[in-house]
matplotlib code that plots the C-alpha trace (Angstrom):
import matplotlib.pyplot as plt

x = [-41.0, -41.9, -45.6, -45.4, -46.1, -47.9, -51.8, -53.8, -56.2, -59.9, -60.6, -56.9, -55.1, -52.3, -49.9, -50.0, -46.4, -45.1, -43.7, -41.8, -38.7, -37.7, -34.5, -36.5, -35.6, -38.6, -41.0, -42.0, -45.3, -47.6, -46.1, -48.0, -51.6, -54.2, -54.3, -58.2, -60.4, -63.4, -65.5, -68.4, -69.0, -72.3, -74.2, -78.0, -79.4, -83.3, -84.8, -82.6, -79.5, -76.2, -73.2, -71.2, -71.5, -69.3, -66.4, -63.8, -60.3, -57.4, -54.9, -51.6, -50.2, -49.0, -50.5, -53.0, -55.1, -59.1, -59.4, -62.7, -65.2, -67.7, -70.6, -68.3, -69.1, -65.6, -67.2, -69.6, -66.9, -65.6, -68.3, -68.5, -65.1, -65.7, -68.6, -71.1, -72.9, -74.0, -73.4, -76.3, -74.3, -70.3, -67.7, -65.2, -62.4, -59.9, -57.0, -58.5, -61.9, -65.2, -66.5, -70.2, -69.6, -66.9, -67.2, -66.2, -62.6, -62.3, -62.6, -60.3, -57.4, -58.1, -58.8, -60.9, -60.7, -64.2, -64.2, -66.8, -66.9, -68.9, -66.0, -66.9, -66.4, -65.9, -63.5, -60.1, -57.6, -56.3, -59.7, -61.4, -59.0, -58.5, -61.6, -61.5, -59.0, -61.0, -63.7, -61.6, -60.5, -57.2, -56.9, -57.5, -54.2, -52.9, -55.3, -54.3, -50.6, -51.4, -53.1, -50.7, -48.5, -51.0, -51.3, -47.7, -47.3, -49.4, -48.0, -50.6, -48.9, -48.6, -52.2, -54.0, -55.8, -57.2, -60.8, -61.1, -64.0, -61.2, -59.1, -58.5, -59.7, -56.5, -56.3, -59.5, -58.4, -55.3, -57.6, -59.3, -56.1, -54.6, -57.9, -57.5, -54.1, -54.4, -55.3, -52.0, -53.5, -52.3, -54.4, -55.9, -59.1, -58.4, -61.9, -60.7, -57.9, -57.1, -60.5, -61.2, -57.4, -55.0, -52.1, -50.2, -52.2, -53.0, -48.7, -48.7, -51.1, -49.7, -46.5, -48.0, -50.0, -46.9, -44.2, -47.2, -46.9, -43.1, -41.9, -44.4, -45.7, -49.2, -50.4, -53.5, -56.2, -56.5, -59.5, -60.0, -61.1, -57.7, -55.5, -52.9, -52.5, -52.6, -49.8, -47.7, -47.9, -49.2, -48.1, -50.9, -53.8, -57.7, -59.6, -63.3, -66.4, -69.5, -69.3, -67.4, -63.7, -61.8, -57.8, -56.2, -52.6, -48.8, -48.3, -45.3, -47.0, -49.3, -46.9, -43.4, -40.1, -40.3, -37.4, -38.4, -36.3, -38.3, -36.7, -37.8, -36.2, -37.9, -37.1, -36.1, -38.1, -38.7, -34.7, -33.7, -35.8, -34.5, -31.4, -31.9, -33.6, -30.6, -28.7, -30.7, -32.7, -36.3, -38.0, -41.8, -43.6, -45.7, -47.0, -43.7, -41.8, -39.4, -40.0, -36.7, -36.6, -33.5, -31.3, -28.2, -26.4, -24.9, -28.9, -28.1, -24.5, -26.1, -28.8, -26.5, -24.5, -27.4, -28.5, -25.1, -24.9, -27.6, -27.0, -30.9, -31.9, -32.6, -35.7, -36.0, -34.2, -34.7, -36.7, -40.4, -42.9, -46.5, -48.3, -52.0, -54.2, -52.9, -53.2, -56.8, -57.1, -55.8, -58.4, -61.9, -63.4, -64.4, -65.8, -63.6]
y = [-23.2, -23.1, -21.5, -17.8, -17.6, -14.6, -13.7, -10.2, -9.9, -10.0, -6.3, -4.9, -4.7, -6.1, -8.7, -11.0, -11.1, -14.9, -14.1, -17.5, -18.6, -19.5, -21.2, -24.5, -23.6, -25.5, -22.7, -23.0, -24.3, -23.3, -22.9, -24.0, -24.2, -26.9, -27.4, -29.1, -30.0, -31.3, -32.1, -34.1, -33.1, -35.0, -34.7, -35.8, -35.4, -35.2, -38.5, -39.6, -40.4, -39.7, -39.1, -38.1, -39.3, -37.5, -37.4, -35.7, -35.6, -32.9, -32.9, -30.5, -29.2, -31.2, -33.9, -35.6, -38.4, -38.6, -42.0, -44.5, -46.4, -44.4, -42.9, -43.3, -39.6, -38.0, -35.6, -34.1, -33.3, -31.5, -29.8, -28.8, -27.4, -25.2, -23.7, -25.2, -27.6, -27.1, -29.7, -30.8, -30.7, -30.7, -27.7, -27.5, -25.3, -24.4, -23.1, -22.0, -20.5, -21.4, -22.3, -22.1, -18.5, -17.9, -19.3, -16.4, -16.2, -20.0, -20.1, -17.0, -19.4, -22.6, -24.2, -26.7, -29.0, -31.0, -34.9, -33.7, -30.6, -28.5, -27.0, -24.2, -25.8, -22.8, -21.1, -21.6, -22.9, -18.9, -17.4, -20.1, -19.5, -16.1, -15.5, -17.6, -15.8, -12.8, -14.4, -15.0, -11.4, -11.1, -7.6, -8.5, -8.1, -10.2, -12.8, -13.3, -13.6, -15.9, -18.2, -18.4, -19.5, -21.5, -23.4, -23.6, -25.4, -28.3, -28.9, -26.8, -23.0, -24.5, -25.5, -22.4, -21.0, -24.0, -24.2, -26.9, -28.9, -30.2, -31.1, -34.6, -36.0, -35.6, -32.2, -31.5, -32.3, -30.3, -27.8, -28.0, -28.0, -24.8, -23.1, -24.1, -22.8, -19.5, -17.3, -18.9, -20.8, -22.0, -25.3, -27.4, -29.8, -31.9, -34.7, -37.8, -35.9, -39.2, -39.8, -41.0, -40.9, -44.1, -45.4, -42.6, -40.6, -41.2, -41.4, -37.6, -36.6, -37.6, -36.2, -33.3, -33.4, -34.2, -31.3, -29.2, -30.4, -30.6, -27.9, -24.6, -24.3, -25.5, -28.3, -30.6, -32.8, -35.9, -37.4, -41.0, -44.2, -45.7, -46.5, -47.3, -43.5, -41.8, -43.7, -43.2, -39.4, -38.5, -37.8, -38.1, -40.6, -40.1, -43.1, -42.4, -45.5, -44.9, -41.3, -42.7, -42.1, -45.3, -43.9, -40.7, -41.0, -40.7, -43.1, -44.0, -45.0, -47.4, -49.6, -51.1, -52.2, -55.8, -57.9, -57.4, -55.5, -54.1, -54.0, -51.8, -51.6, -49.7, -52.6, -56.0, -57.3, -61.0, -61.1, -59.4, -62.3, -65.6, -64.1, -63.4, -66.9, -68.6, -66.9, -69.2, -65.7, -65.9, -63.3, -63.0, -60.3, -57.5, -55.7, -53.8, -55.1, -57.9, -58.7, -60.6, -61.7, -60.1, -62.0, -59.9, -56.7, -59.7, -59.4, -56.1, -56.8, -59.7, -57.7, -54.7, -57.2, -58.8, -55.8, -54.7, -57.4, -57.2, -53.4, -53.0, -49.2, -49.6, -47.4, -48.9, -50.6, -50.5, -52.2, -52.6, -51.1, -52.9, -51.5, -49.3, -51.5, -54.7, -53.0, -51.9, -55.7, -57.4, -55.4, -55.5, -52.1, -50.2, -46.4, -44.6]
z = [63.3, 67.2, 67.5, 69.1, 72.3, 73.1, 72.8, 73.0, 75.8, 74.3, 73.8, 74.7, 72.1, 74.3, 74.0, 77.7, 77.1, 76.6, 73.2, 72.4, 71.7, 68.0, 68.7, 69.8, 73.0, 76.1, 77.2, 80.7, 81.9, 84.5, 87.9, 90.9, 89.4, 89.3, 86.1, 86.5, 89.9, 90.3, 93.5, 93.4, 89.8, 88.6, 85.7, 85.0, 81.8, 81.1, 81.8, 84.3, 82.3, 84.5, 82.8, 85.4, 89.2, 92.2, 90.2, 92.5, 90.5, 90.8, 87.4, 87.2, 83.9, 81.3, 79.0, 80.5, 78.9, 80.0, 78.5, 78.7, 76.5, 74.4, 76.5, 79.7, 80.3, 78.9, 76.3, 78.9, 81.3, 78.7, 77.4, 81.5, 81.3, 78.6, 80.9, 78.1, 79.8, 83.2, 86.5, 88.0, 91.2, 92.7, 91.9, 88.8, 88.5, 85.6, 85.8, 89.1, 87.6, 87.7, 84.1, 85.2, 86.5, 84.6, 80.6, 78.8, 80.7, 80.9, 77.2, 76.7, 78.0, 77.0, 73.2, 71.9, 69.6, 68.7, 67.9, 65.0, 62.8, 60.8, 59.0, 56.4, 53.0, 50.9, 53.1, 53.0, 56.1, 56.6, 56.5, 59.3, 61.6, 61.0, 61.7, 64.7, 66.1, 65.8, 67.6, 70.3, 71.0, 68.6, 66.1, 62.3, 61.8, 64.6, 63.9, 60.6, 61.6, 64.5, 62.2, 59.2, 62.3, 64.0, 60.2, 60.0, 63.4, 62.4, 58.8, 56.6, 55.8, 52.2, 52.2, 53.8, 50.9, 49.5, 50.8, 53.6, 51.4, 49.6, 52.5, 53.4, 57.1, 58.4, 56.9, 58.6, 61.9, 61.9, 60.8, 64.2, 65.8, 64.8, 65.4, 68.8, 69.3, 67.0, 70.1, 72.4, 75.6, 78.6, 77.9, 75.3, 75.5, 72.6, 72.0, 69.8, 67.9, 66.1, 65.2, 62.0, 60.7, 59.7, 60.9, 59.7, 60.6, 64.0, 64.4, 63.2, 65.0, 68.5, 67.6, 66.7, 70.1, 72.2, 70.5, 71.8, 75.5, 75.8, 73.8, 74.0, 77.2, 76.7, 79.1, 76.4, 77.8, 75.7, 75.3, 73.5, 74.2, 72.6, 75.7, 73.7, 72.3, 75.3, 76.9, 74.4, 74.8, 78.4, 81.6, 83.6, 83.1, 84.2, 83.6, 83.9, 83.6, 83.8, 84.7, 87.8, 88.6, 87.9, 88.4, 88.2, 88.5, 86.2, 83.6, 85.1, 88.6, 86.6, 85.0, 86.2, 83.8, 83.1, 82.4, 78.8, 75.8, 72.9, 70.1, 66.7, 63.2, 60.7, 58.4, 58.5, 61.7, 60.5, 59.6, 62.7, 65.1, 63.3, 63.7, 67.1, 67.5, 66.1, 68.8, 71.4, 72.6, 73.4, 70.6, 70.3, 67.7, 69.3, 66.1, 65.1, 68.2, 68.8, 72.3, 73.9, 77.6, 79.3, 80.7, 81.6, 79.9, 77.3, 76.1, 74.7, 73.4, 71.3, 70.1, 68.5, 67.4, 65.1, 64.5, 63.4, 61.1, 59.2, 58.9, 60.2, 60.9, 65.1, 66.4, 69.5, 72.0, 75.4, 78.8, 77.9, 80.8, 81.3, 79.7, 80.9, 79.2, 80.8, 84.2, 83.4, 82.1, 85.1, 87.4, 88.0, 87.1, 90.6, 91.7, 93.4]

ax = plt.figure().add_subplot(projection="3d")
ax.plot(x, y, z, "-o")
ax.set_aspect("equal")
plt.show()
């Protein structure tokens, strides 16, 4: 069931009027704003430690992926755009406020979700984020609606009064997620959502994560140092190293189609390549992927065909793109 769009203004008692649709129908996003700016931004800790340095970088709605190795500065830019840590020096806007000047609004809009927690143990799922939502302006009774929704939306209504100290660690982290969506905003800051998860996991997650940037309206900031993840999920990539801007750009601007078909069955991958093979195509594994050069449109034709025949559930098939982390690979880091 789509999440309800449509918060209370802290204090109000007042709806801000995006009440959602429930027929799956796309909500829109935000029109014309900068989603996040930064000019200059730098940040010097005690000591001398600088974990940001004249990072100038402009991002527009949607889901964007901050991606970089651990310490590369991505959780203090956060903590900046939540208005909790202060720059040492440069200007930051969100969603065209100032978060140094401006916290209390800047966190009325956007929600947060923490790479660690120090989740309640005795509460349960509907009372944390109840509560949260109370915190963050909402009417008890409101609250409590928004967050049996909120649990709903990321797979936990059936779970929300068992106390969380029983809750798995992917039960945790959705846990964080719906706290950070009971009070409907326009963004999402989202620190390693798939941290500490499995395969599995980390898959539902990002689906999770993704449904909420297409489908309801709410642009999310990705932050993890997996480069795979985000590109399977983002629009827009900011690559940060060293506190320094490496790229800022779309996904799609990053990579180019290669004359490359990747090919996914949900079972049946080693029969599917010697068949393939004996069919004189070249077929290489890539984890779950058959990769198979392309020679002309008779590529695919011979592919459905094997397919067909060995009656193989198809996931995937279609022209494989570079991939970020090859173009990242290929290059010599640089400060931009």
């Amino acid at each position: 069931m789509p999440l309800l769009r449509g918060t209370v203004r802290p204090g109000s008692g007042e709806h801000r009027g995006r009440g959602g649709p429930r027929d799956g129908s796309v909500l829109p996003t935000l029109v014309g704003v900068t989603l996040i700016a930064t000019e200059s931004l730098t940040k010097t800790y005690g000591g001398g430690v600088t974990a940001l340095a004249d990072l100038t970088v402009a991002v527009e709605p949607g889901i964007v992926g901050l991606v970089g190795a651990n310490g590369a500065g991505k959780s203090t830019l956060i903590k900046i755009l939540l208005g909790l840590l202060t720059p040492t020096s440069g200007r930051v806007r969100v969603l065209g406020l100032d978060p140094t000047t401006d916290s209390a609004a800047v966190r009325a809009r956007v929600g947060y979700m923490p790479e660690h927690d120090a989740l309640p143990p005795d509460l349960t799922a509907a009372e944390l984020v109840t509560h949260l939502g109370r915190i963050s302006g909402l009417p008890r009774t409101v609250a409590r609606e928004r967050a049996s929704e909120a649990l709903r939306h990321v797979g936990l209504y059936e779970e929300r009064y068992r106390p969380v100290g029983g809750y798995s660690t992917g039960m945790k982290q959705r846990v964080k997620l719906a706290q950070a969506l009971v009070h409907d905003p326009d963004l999402l800051l989202l620190d390693e959502p798939t941290n500490g998860l499995d395969p599995v996991g980390r898959d539902a997650m990002l689906a999770l994560v993704h449904r909420i940037g297409t489908e309801f309206g709410i642009s999310v900031l990705v932050c993890s140092h997996l480069l795979g993840e985000v590109e399977r999920i983002c629009d827009t990539l900011v690559a940060i190293d060293g506190g320094r801007l490496l790229r800022a750009d779309r996904i799609s601007a990053m990579t180019s189609v290669t004359d490359v078909l990747a090919v996914e069955v949900s079972e049946g991958t080693d029969e599917l390549a010697a068949r393939l093979a004996a069919l004189q195509l070249p077929v290489r594994r890539d984890g779950r992927l058959l990769l198979v050069e392309l020679a002309d449109d008779h590529t695919y034709d011979l592919i459905l065909g094997a397919v067909a025949e060995l009656d193989l559930p198809l996931h995937r098939l279609d022209q494989r793109r570079h991939r970020v982390a090859e173009l990242f690979a290929a290059r010599e880091p640089s400060h931009v």
